[in-house]
C-alpha positions as CSV (number, residue, x, y, z in Angstrom):
1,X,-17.5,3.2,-23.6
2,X,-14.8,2.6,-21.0
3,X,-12.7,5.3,-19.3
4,X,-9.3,5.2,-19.2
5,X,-8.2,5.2,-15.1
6,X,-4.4,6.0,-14.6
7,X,-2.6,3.1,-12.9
8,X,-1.4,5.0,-9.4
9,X,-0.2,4.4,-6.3
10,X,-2.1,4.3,-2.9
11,X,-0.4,4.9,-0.1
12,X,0.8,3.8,2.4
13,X,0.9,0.5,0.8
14,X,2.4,1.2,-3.1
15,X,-0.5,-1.3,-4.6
16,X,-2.0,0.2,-7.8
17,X,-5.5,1.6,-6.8
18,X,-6.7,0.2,-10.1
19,X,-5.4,-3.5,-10.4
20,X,-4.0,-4.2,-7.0
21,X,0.1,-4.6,-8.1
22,X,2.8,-4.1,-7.0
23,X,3.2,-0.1,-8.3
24,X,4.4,0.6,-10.8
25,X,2.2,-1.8,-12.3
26,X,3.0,-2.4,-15.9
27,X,0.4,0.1,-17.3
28,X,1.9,2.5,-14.9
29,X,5.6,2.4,-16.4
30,X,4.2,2.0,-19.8
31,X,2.6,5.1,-19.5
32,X,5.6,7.1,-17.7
33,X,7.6,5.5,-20.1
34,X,5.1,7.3,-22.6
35,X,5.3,10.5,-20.5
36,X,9.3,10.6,-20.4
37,X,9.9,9.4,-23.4
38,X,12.0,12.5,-24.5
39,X,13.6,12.5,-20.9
40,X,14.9,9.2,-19.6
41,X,16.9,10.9,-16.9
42,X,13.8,13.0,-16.0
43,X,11.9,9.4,-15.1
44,X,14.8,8.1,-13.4
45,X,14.6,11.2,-10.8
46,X,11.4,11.7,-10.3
47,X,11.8,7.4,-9.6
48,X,13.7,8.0,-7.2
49,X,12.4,10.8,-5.3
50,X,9.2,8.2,-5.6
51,X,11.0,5.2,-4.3
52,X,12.7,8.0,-1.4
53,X,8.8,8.2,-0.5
54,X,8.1,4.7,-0.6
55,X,10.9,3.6,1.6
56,X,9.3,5.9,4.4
57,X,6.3,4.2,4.2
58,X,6.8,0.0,3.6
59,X,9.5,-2.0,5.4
60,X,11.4,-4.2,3.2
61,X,12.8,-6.7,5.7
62,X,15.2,-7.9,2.6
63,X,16.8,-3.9,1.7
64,X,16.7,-1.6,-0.2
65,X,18.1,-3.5,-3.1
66,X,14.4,-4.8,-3.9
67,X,12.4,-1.5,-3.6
68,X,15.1,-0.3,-6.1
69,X,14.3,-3.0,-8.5
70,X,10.6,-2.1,-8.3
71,X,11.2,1.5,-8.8
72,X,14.3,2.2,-10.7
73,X,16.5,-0.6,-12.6
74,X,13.1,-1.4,-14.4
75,X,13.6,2.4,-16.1
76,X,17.1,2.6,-16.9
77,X,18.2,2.7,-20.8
78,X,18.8,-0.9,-21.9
């Protein structure tokens, strides 16, 4: 039977350790979605204190704007 592994991040490069994406991967915001489902704004901050790490540790030769994409505007309510 296989085990469940959680879709995280390695560092320094944000890639999921498990399928190599771009994190968050889409397992990895269907299951915070699943684990802040009761607190949207709860998701969006502890996003952004994520993407606040994250921005230490990639260079985005393009901004900010695209590290917000991948981290944030993904989250917020539609």
């Amino acid at each position: 039977m296989p085990r469940y592994r959680p879709h995280v991040a390695a560092r320094p490069s944000w890639r999921c350790r498990v399928c190599g994406a771009a994190w968050p991967c889409s397992p990895a915001r269907l299951a915070l979605l699943g684990e802040y489902r009761e607190d949207r704004i709860g998701l969006l901050v502890y996003l952004a204190g994520v993407l606040c790490e994250a921005a230490g540790d990639l260079t985005c030769p393009t901004g900010d704007d695209r590290l917000s994409d991948r981290f944030i505007t993904w989250a917020r309510v539609r």
